[in-house]
PAVEXRO-685938 format. One line per field, with one value per residue (C-alpha): residue number from 0; x, y, z. Coordinates in Angstrom, 3 decimals. Example, Ala and Ser with C-alpha at 12.3 -4.5 7.8 and 13.67 -1.06 7.14 Angstrom:
BEGIN
num <- (0:1)
c1 <- (12.300:13.670)
c2 <- (-4.500:-1.060)
c3 <- (7.800:7.140)
end
This chain:
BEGIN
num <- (0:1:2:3:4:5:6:7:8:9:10:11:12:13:14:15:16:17:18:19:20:21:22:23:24:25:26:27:28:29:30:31:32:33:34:35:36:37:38:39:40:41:42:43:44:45:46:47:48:49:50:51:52:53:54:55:56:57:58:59:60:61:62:63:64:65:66:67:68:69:70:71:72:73:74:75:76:77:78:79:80:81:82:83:84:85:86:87:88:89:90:91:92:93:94:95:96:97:98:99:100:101:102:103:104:105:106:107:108:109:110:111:112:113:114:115:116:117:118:119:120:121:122:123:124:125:126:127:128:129:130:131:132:133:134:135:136:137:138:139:140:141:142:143:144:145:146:147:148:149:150:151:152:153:154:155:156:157:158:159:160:161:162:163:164:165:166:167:168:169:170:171:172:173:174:175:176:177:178:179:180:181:182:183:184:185:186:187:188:189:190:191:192:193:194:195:196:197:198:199:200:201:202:203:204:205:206:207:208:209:210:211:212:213:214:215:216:217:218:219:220:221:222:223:224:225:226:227:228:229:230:231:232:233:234:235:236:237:238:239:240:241:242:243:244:245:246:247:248:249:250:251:252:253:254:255:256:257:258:259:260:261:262:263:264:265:266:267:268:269:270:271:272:273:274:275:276:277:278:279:280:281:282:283:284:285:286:287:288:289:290:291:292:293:294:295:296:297:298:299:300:301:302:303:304:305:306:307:308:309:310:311:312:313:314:315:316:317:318:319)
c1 <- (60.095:58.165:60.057:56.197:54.720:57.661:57.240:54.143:54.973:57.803:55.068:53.293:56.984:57.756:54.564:54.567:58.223:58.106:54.639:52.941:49.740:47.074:43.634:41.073:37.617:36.398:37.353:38.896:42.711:46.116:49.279:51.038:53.606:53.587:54.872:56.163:56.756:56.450:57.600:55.802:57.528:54.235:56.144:57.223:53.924:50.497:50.312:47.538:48.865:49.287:49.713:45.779:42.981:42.322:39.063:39.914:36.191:35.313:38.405:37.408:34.089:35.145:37.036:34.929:32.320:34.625:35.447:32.497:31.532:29.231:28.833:25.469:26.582:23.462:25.934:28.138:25.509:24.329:27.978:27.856:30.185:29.435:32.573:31.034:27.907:29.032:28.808:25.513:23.488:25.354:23.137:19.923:20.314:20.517:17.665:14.069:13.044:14.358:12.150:14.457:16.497:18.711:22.021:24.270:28.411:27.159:30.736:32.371:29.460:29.239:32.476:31.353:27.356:26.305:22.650:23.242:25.070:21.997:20.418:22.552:22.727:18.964:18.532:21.422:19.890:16.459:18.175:20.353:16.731:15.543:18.729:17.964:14.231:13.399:14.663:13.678:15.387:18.628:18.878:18.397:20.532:22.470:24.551:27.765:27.972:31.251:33.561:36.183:33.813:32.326:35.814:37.354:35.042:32.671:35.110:33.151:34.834:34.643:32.029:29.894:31.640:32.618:36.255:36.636:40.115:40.309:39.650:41.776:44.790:44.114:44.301:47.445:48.902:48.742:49.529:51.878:53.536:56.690:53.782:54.254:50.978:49.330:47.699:44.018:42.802:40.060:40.791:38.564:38.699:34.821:33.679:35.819:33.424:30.578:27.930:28.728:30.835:30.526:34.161:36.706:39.014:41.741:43.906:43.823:46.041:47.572:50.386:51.284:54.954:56.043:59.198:60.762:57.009:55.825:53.162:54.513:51.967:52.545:49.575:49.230:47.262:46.639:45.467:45.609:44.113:46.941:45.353:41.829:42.298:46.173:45.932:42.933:44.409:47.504:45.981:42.974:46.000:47.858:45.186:43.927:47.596:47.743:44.293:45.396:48.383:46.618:44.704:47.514:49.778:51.978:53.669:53.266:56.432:56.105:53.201:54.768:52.521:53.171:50.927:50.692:49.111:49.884:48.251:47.439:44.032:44.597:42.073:43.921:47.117:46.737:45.656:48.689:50.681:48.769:49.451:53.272:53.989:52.323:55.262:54.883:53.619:53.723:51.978:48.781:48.688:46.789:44.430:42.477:40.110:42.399:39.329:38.616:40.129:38.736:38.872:35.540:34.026:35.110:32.757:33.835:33.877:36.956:39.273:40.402:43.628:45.271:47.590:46.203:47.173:46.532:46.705:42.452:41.448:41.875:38.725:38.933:36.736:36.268:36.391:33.768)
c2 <- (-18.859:-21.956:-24.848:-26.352:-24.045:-24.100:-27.029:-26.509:-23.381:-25.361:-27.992:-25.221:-24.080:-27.508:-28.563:-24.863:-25.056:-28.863:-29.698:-31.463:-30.133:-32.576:-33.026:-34.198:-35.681:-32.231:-31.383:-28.074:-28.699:-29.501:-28.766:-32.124:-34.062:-37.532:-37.927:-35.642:-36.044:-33.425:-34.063:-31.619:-31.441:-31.313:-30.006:-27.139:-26.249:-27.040:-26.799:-24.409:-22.459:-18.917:-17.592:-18.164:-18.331:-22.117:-22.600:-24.586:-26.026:-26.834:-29.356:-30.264:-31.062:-32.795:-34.992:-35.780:-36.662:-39.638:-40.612:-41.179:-43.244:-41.003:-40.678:-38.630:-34.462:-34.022:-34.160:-31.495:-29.354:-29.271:-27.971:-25.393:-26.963:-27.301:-28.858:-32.104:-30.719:-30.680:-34.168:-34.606:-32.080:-33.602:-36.622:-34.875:-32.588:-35.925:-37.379:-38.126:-36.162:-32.808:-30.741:-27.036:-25.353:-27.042:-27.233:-29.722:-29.081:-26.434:-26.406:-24.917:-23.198:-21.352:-19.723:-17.656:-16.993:-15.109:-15.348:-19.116:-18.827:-17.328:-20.332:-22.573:-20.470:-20.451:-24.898:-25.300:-23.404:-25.484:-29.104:-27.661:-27.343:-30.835:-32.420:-31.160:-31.637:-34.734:-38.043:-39.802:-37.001:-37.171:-40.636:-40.721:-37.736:-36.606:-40.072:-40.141:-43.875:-45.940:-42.617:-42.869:-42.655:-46.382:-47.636:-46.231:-47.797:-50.422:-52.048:-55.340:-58.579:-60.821:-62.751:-59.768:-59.162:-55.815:-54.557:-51.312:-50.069:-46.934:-48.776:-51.677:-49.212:-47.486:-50.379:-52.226:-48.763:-49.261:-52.924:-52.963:-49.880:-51.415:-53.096:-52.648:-52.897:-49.835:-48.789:-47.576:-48.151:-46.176:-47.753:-50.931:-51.738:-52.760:-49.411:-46.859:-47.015:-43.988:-46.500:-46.885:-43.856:-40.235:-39.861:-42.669:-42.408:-39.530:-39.868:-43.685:-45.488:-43.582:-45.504:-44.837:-45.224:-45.450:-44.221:-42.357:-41.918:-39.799:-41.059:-40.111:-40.708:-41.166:-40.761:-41.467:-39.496:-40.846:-37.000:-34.098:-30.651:-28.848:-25.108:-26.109:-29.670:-30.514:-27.788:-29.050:-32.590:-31.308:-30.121:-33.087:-35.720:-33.948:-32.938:-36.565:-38.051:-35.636:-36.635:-40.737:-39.224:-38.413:-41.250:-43.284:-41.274:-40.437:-37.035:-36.353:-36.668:-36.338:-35.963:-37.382:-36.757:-38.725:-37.830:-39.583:-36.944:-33.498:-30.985:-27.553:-26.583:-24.384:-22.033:-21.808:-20.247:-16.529:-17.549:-19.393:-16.199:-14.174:-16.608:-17.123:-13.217:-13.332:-13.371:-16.817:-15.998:-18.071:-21.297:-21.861:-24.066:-26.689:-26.996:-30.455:-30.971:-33.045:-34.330:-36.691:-40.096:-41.385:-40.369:-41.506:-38.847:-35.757:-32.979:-29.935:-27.549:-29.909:-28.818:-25.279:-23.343:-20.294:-18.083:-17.916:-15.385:-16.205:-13.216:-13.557:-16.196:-16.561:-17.550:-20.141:-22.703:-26.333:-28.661:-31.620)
c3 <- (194.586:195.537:193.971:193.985:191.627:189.635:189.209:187.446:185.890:184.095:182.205:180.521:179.336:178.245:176.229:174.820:173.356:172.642:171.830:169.130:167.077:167.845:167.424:170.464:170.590:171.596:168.188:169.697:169.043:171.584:171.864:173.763:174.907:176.175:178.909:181.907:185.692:188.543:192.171:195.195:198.519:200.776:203.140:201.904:201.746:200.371:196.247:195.587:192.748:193.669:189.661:189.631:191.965:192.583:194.205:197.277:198.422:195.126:194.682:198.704:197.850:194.606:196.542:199.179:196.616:194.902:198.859:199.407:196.474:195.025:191.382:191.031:190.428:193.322:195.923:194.619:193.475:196.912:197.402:194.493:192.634:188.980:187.427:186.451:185.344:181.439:181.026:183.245:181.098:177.906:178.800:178.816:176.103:173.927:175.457:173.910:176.990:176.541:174.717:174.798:171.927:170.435:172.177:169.585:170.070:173.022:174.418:171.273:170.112:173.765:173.092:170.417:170.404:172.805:172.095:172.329:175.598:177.507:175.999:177.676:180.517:181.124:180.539:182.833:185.537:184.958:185.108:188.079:189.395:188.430:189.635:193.017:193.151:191.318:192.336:189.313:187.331:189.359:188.947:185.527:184.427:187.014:187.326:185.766:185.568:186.726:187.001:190.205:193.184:192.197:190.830:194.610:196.763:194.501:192.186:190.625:190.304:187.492:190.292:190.966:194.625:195.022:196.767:198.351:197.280:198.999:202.362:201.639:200.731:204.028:206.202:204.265:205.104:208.809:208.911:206.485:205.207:203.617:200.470:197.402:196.579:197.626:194.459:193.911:190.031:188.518:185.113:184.244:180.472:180.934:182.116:180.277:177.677:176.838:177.746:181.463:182.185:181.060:181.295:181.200:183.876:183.310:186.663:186.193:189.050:192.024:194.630:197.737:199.468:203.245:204.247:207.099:209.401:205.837:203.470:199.849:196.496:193.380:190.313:186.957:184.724:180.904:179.918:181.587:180.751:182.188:182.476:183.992:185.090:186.519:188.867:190.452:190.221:192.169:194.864:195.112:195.206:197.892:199.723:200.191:200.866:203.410:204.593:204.732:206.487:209.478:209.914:209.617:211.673:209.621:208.185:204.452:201.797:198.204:195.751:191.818:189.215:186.064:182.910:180.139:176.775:178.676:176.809:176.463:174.569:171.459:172.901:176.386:175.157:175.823:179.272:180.065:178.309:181.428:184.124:183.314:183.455:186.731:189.998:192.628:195.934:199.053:199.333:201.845:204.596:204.681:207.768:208.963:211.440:214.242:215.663:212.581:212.632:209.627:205.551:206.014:208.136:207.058:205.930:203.354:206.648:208.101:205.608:204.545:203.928:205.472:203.808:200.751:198.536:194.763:191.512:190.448:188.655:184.925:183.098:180.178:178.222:179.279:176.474:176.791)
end
């Protein structure tokens, strides 16, 4: 058994046995614990949990997208990958300018209507549509604000210069990879506010460590959805330390995932019930294009896995 995913495997134990009862903005109810460490060997192999389907390309493309310091969903869409659409159409739905049915609370109220769920359904599809098509539109309502492609690559100082972390992490790596100081923030006290971000910053600060020729990182996550979000977190976090590895030459060590309010959704548990009766198979390998020398330049074709063998996916709610 893959001491990876068991590693994993082992918080959904923990908050189920130990956690408390708590209520959430979403207004859909937790069970937590604050906070819990996990440590992943990358070289034992690359932590895509096998006990569900993962969807690879959409945490590639994900990733690329903050890399790049992009913060407008147009970029993923053109990916297929919806997972930060909630919050976009959130935006419009408020707006003076939508004019369709009413779609107040439509992340609980989803769950249960049916009727209203082809309602959402069909106005997601049209400002899918208007994302793509409209530039004013996109710019208006498909911008997320200051979420972690600005705060990774367009940080503002206090004197309106901005610092590109992600860069300057990469290149202290290479001259200096004894620092102490290799640490990217997403977390700005200024900007985790509604009005310039649609989500504050969940995986707030990540550090990386030199030692040995292997590239080791360390995150930490103030909440973390542990069904729907940590796995993709896992896999984004290693999947870019292994990416910094190459360009710096290195091999790849650890990935330590701290969380601060690890929770499980009260409408997630019989999932989880599923998934832990399920047996751990094999992890992938991950695969990267050899011929790109820079974090920089990669495209969502450059990275893949082989091996991958997951049980199917298990469908559950997202709370926004």
């Amino acid at each position: 058994m893959s001491a990876n995913e068991t590693a994993y495997l082992n918080l959904l134990k923990h908050v189920k046995q130990h956690g408390a009862v708590k209520q959430d903005r979403t207004g859909t109810g937790t069970i937590s614990v604050f906070g819990y460490q996990m440590r992943f060997d990358l070289e034992e192999g690359f932590p895509l949990l096998t006990t569900k389907r993962v969807p690879f390309r959409l945490i590639a493309s994900e990733l690329l997208w903050f890399i790049k310091g992009d913060t407008n969903i147009r970029y993923l869409l053109r990916h297929n990958n919806n997972i930060w659409n909630e919050w976009a159409f959130k935006k419009w739905v408020e707006s003076a300018e939508y004019k369709g049915p009413d779609m107040t609370n439509f992340g609980l109220r989803s769950q249960t209507d049916p009727e209203f769920n082809a309602e959402y359904l069909e106005q997601e599809q049209i400002f899918k549509k208007l994302v793509l098509e409209d530039d004013r539109f996109a710019s208006e309502y498909g911008d997320l604000g200051n979420v972690y492609g600005k705060q990774w690559r367009r940080w503002t100082t206090s004197r309106g210069d901005t610092i590109d972390q992600l860069k300057n992490v990469i290149d202290e790596i290479k001259r200096n990879p004894d620092s102490r100081r290799l640490i990217v923030t997403a977390w700005s006290p200024e900007d985790a506010t509604p009005q310039r971000s649609a989500l504050p910053p969940c995986h707030t600060l990540f550090q990386f460590y030199v030692a040995n020729g292997k590239l080791s990182c360390q995150l930490y996550q103030r909440s973390g959805d542990i069904f729907l979000g940590i796995p993709f977190n896992i896999a984004s976090y290693s999947l870019l330390t292994h990416m910094i590895a190459q360009e710096c030459g290195l091999g790849v060590g650890d990935f330590v995932h701290t969380i601060g309010d690890a929770h499980i959704y009260s409408n997630h548990l019989e999932q989880i019930d599923t998934q832990l009766a399920r047996d751990v198979r094999p992890l992938p390998t991950l695969k990267l294009n050899p011929a790109i020398q820079s974090i920089f330049d990669y495209d969502v074709e450059d990275l893949s896995v082989e091996g991958y063998d997951p049980h199917p996916a298990i469908k559950a709610p997202v709370a926004v």
